[in-house]
Each structure stands twice: as structure tokens, then as C-alpha cells.
BANUFI-668018 format. One record per residue (C-alpha): residue in three letters; x, y, z; residue number from 1; chain. Coordinates in Angstrom, 3 decimals, padded with zeros to 6 digits. Example, Ala and Ser with C-alpha at 12.3 -4.5 7.8 and 13.67 -1.06 7.14 Angstrom:
<site "ALA",<012.300,-004.500,007.800>,1,"A">
<site "SER",<013.670,-001.060,007.140>,2,"A">
***
This chain:
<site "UNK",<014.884,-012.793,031.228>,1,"A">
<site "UNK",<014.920,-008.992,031.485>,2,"A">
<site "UNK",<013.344,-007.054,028.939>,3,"A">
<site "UNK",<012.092,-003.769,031.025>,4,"A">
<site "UNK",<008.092,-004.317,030.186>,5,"A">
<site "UNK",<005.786,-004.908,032.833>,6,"A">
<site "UNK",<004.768,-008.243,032.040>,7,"A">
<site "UNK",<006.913,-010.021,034.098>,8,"A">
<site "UNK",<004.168,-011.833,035.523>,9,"A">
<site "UNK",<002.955,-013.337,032.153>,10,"A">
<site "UNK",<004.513,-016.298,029.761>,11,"A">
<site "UNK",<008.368,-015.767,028.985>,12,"A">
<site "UNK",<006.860,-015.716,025.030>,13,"A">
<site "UNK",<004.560,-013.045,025.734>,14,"A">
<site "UNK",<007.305,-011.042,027.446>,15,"A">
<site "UNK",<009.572,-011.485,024.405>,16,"A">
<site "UNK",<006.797,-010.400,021.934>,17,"A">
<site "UNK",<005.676,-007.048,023.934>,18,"A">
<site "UNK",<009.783,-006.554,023.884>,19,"A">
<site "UNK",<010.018,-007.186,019.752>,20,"A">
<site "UNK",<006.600,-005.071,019.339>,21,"A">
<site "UNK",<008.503,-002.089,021.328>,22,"A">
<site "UNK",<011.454,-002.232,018.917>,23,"A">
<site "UNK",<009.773,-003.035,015.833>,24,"A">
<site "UNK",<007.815,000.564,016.737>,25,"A">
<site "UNK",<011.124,001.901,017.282>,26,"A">
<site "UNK",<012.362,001.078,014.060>,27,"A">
<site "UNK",<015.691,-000.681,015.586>,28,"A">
<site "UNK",<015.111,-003.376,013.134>,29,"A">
<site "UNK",<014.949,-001.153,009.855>,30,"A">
<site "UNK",<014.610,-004.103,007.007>,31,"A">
<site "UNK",<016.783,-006.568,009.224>,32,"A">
<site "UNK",<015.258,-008.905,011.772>,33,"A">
<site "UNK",<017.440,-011.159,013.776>,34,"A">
<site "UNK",<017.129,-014.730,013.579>,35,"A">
<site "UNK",<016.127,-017.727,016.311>,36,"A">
<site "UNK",<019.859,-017.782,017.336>,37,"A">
<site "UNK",<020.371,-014.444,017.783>,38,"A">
<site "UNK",<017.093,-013.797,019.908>,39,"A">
<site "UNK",<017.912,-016.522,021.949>,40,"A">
<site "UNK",<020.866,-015.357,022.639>,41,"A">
<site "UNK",<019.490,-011.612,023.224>,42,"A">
<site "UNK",<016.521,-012.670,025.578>,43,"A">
<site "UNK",<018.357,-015.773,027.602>,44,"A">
<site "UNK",<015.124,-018.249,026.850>,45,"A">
<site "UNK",<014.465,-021.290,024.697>,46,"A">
<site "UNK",<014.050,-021.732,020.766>,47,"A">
<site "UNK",<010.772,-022.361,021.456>,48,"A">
<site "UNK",<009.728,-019.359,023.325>,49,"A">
<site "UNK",<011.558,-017.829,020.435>,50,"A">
<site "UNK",<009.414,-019.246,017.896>,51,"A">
<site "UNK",<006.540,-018.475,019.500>,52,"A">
<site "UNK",<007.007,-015.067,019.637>,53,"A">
<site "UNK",<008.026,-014.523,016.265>,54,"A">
<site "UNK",<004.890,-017.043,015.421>,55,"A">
<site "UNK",<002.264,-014.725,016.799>,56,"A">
<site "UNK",<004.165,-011.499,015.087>,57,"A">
<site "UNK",<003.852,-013.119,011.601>,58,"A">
<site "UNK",<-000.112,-014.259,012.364>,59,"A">
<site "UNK",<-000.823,-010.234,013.423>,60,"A">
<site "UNK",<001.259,-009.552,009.776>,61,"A">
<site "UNK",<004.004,-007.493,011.389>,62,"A">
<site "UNK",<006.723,-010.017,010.104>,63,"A">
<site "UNK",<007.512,-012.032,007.294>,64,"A">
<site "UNK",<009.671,-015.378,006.888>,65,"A">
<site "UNK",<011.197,-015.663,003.613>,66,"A">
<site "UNK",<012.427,-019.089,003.253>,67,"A">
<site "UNK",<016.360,-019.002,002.907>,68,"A">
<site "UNK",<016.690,-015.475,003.510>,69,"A">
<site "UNK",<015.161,-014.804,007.202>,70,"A">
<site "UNK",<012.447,-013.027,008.514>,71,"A">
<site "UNK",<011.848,-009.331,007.540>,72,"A">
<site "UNK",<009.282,-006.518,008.586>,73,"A">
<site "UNK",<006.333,-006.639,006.671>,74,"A">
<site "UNK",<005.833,-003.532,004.405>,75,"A">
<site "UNK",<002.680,-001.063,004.502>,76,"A">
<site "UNK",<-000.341,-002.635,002.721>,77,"A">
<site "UNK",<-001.256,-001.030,-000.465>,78,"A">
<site "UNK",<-004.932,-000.310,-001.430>,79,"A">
<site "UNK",<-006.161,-000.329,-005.080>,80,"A">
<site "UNK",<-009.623,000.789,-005.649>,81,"A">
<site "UNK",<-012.173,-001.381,-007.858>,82,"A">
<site "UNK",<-014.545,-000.541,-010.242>,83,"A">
<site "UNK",<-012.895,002.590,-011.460>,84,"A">
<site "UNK",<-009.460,003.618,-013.480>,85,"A">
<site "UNK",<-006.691,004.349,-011.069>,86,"A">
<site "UNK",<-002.696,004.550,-011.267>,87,"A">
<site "UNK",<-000.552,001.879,-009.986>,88,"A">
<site "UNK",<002.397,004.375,-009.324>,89,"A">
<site "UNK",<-000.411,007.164,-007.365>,90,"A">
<site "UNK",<-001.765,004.011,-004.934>,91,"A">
<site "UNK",<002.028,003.262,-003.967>,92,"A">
<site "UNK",<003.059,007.146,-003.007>,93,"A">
<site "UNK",<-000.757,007.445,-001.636>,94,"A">
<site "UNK",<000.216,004.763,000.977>,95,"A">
<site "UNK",<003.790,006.884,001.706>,96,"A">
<site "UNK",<005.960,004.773,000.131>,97,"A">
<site "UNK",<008.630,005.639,-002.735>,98,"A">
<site "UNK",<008.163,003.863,-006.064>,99,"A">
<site "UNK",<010.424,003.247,-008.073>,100,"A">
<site "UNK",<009.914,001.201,-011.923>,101,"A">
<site "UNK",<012.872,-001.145,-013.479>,102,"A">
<site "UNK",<012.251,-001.068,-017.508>,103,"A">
<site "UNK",<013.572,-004.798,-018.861>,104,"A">
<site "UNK",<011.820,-003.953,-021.998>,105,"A">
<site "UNK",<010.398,-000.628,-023.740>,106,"A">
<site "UNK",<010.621,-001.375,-027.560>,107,"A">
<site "UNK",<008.257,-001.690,-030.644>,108,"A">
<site "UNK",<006.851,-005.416,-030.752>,109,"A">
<site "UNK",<004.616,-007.501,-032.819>,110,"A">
<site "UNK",<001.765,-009.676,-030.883>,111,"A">
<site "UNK",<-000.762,-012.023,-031.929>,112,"A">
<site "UNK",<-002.953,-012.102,-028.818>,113,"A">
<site "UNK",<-002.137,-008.040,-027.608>,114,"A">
<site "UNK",<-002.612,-006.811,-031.541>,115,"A">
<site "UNK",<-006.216,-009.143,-030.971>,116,"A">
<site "UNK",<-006.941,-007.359,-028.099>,117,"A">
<site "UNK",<-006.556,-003.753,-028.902>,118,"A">
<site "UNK",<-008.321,-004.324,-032.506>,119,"A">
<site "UNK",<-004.779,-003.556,-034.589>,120,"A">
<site "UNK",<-003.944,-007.239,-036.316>,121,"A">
<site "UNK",<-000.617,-006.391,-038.518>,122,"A">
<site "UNK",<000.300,-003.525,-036.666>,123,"A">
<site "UNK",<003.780,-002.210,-034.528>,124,"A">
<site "UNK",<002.939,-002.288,-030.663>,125,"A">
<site "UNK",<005.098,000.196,-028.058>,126,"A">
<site "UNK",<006.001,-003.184,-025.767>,127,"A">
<site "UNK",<006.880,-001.926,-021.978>,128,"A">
<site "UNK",<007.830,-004.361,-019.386>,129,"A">
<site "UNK",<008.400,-003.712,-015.581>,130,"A">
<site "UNK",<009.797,-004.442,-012.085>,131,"A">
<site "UNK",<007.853,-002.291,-009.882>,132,"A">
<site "UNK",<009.445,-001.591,-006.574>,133,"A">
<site "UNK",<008.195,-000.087,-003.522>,134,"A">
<site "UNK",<010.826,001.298,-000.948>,135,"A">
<site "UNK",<013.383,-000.726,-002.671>,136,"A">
<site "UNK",<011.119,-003.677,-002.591>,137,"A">
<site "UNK",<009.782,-005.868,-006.047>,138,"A">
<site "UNK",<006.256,-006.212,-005.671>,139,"A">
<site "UNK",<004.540,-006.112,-008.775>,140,"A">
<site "UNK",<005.417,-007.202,-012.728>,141,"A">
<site "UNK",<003.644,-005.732,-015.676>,142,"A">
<site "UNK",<003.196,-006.290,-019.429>,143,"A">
<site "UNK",<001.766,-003.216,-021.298>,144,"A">
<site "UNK",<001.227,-002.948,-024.651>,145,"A">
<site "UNK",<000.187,000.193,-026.583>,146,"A">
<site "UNK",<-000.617,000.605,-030.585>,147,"A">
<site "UNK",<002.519,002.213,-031.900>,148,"A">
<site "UNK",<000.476,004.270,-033.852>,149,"A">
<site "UNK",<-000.882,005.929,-030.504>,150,"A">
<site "UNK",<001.954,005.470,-028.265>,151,"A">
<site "UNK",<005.278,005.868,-030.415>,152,"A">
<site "UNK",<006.135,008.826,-028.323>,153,"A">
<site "UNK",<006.659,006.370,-025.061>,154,"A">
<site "UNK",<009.534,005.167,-026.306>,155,"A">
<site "UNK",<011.855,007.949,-025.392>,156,"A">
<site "UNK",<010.295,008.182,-021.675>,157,"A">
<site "UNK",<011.537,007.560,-018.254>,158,"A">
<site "UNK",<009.853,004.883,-016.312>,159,"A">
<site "UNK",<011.807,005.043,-013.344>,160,"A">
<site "UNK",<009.240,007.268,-010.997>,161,"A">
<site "UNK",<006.140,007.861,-013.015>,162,"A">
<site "UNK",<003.104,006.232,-013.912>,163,"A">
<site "UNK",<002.191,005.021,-017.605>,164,"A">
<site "UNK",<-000.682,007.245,-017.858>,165,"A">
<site "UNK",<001.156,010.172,-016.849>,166,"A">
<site "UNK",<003.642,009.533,-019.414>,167,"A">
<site "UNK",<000.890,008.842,-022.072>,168,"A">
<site "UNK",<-001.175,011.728,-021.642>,169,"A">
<site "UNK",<002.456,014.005,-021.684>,170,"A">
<site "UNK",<003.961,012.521,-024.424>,171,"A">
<site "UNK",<001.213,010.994,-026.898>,172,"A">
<site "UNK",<-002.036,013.586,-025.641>,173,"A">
<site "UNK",<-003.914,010.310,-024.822>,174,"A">
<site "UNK",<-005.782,009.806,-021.893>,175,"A">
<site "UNK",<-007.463,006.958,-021.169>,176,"A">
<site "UNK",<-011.593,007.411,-020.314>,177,"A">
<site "UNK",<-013.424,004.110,-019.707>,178,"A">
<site "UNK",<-012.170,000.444,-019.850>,179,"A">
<site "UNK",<-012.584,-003.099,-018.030>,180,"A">
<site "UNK",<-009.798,-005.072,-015.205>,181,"A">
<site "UNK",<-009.940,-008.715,-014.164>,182,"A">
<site "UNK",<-008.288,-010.127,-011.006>,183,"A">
<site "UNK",<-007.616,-013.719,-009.840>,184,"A">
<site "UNK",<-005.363,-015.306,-007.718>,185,"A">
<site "UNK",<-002.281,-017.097,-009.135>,186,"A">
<site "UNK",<000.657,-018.902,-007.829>,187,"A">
<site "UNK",<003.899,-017.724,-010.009>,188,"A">
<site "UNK",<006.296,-019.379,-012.071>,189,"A">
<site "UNK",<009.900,-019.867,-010.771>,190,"A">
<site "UNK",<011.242,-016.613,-012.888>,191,"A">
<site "UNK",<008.569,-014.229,-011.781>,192,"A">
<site "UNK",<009.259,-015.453,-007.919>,193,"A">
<site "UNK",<012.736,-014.796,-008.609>,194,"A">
<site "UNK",<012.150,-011.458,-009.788>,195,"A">
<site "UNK",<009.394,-011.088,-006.653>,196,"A">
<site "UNK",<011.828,-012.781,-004.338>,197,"A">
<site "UNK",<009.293,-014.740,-003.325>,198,"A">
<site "UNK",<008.584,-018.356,-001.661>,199,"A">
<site "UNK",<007.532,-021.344,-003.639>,200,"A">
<site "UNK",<004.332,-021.062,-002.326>,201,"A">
<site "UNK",<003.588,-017.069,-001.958>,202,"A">
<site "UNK",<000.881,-016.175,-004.050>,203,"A">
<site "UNK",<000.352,-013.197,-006.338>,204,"A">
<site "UNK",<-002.642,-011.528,-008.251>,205,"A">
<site "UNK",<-002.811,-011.730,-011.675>,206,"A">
<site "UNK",<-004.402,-008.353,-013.277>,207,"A">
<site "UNK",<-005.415,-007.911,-017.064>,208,"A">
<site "UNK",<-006.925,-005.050,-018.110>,209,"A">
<site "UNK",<-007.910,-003.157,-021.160>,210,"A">
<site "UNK",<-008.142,000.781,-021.060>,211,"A">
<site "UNK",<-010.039,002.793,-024.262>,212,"A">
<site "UNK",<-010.159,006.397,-025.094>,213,"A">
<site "UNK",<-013.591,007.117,-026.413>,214,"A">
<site "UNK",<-014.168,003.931,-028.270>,215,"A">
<site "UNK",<-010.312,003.056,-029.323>,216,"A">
<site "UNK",<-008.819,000.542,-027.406>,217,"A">
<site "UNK",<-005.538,001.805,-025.591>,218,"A">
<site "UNK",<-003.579,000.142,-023.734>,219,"A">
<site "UNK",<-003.374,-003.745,-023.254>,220,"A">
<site "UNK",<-002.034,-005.036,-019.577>,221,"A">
<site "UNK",<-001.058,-008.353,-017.945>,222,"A">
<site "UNK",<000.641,-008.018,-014.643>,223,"A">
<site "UNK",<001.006,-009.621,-011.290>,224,"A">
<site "UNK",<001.405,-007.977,-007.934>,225,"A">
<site "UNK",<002.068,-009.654,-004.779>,226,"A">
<site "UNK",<-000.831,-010.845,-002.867>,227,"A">
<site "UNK",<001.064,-010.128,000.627>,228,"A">
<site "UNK",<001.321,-006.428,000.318>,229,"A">
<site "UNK",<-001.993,-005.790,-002.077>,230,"A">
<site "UNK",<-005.522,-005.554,-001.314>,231,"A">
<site "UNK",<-008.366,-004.181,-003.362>,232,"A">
<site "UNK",<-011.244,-002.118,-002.229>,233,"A">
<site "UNK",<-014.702,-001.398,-003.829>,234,"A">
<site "UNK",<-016.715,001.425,-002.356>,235,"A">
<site "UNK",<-020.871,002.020,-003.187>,236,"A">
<site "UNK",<-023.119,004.333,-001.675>,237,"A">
<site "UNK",<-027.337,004.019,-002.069>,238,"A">
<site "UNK",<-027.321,005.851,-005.183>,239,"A">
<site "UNK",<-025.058,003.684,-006.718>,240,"A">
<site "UNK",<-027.638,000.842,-006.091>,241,"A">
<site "UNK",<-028.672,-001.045,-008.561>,242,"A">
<site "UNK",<-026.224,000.302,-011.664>,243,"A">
<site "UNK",<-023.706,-001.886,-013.544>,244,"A">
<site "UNK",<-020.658,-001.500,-015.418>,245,"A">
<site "UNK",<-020.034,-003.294,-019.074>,246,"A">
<site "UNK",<-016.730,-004.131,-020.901>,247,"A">
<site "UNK",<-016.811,-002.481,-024.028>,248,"A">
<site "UNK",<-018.833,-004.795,-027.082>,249,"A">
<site "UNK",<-016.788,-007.077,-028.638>,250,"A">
<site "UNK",<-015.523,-010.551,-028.110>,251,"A">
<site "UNK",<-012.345,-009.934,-028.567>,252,"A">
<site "UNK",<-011.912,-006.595,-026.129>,253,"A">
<site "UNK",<-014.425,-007.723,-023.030>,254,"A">
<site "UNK",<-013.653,-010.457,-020.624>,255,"A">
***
């Protein structure tokens, strides 16, 4: 095997994965990598040598196998910050990406358990569901919904590349000033994987939070992003010691 490194010494796998880290860095594969067959072919060794190579590039999260539909790079990891309001659409430019939103729904709704949440029982809701991609990728579903009352003006916006809170504090003057998240691990249905292109057994986090202006509840939100390109951050110094955060009273607006 020849693949002009100077490792020659070292095991024939090692050799192949100092080659695939060179053109990885090179960008040769773009969103394409080849399969077992084709590297065997291109290197001259065994499928297992193969295997391993590609093995130890998915356990240092380079790669990713997608079952039925190869192995592709793995994407930039996205931070979200904890403990404080931030903007799904800023964190995915922030980390150099292009976003990009897919609106399957933005109409007036009625809902028992989102009207329960936001403290409006018998009243119109602006509904907004998305596909949120990231370099042409899905990685994250969301469920927002608004009192109409608040957030009629919505309904003429455009989705595609901004956030919601841009859009709300444009079109309705409302800007959002205190509020509550939770996060916990879920594995998705067959739909949202679909929608995720995801494996059966990929796993996602589920995200439900409640944002308030003053003391009006604002903006209701289920959503899942995909646990393989998200991770969340929380950041303290010493005088933040010893302080706490609380949902806003009310058993029907605090998790």
C-alpha cells in the first residue's frame, strides 16, 4: 500500500487512517465518503483494515455511518448556552454554518395543553412548525406556539433565515425578557427520524420551554434537536455562587 505518509513502518490501518485524516482536512470528501469497497479498492488492503480505519474515525467523531445511506463527515458541533435566553438560529451562524428553516405549518390553531400553558384557555394561537437545517442538513424540529392576540403579525413572516424572536420583536414589538427551558434525552418516533434522517437508534434532545415578557407568558415551545451535532454549555463565575433561577409561579407555566 502506498499512501505518501511516513508511517510506513506502522499497521497498514494506521497508514490508511493518517491517509483519510489528510483528505478529510483537504476537503476531497465534501459530504461524500466512499464506502468499504471503494477504499479497498483505493488503498490495495483488506476489509478489515478498512473497517478499522473508518472505526477509529467515527470513535474520534470525524465520521458518521448512517445505516442504508453510508458514512458521511460529521458536521461542526453546535453549542447552546444554559441558564439564559438565547436564539436557536444565532448559535447555528455563531458556529459558521448557514441556517436555513422549512415552515410545514404557520397558521392560527386552537390547543388544549399550549392555550394551558400560556394562560389563554378559548383563545386563537399563531401555530409555527419547523425543519431546521444547518448547511443543508435537518437537525432540529420545533413546535411554537404564540397567543394570536400577541403574535398575529407572524403570520405574514419569512422563516426561511431568521430566528423567531427576531421576527417577533419586528413584527409584533414583543420581546421576550425572562422564562424557563427543560432538556432530556429522547429517542424519536419513526416520522421525526424520517424528517432527521436519522437511525433507529440515534437519539435526540427533547427541549420545552416557556418564554414571558414581563409577567405574560409568550411563547410556548416543544422541539427536538439532534443529540449528535448539539451540546449545551452552562458557564458560572464566583459571584454567581450561590444564586438560583425560578420558573415563573404557577402550576400550569413552571416545570
Amino acid at each position: 500500500m502506498t499512501t505518501g505518509n511516513a508511517d510506513a513502518g506502522s499497521p497498514l490501518w494506521a497508514q490508511v487512517l493518517t491517509d483519510l485524516r489528510r483528505r478529510m482536512a483537504s476537503g476531497e470528501f465534501a459530504r461524500r465518503f466512499p464506502g468499504d469497497a471503494e477504499l479497498v479498492e483505493t488503498y490495495g488492503v483488506s476489509r478489515h483494515t478498512v473497517r478499522e480505519a473508518v472505526r477509529r474515525l467515527q470513535a474520534e467523531g470525524l465520521l458518521e455511518r448512517r445505516r442504508g445511506r453510508g458514512s458521511f463527515i460529521s458536521g461542526p458541533a453546535i453549542e447552546q448556552p444554559v441558564g439564559t435566553l438565547y436564539s436557536f438560529y444565532r448559535s447555528i451562524e455563531e458556529a459558521g454554518v448557514v441556517q436555513e428553516s422549512v415552515v410545514r405549518y404557520l397558521e392560527e390553531r386552537r390547543d388544549d395543553k399550549a392555550e394551558a400553558m400560556l394562560g389563554c384557555i378559548g383563545q386563537p394561537l399563531v401555530y409555527l412548525e419547523r425543519l431546521r437545517l444547518a448547511g443543508g442538513e435537518p437537525i432540529a424540529l420545533d413546535w411554537s406556539w404564540l397567543p394570536a392576540r400577541l403574535a398575529r403579525g407572524l403570520l405574514g413572516a419569512d422563516f426561511r433565515h431568521a430566528g423567531l424572536y427576531e421576527q417577533l420583536a419586528q413584527c409584533c414589538g414583543v420581546r421576550l425578557t425572562s422564562g424557563w427551558e427543560r432538556i432530556r434525552p429522547l429517542l424519536p418516533d419513526r416520522r421525526q427520524r424520517a424528517l432527521l434522517e436519522m437511525d433507529a437508534q440515534q437519539a435526540v434532545f427533547e427541549i420545552e420551554r416557556l418564554g414571558i415578557q414581563g409577567d405574560v407568558p409568550v411563547e410556548w415551545r416543544h422541539g427536538i434537536v439532534r443529540g449528535d451535532r448539539f451540546s449545551f454549555v452552562a458557564r458560572w463565575s464566583s459571584e454567581h455562587v450561590g444564586t438560583s433561577f425560578e420558573p415563573a409561579d404557577g402550576s400550569e407555566t413552571s416545570p
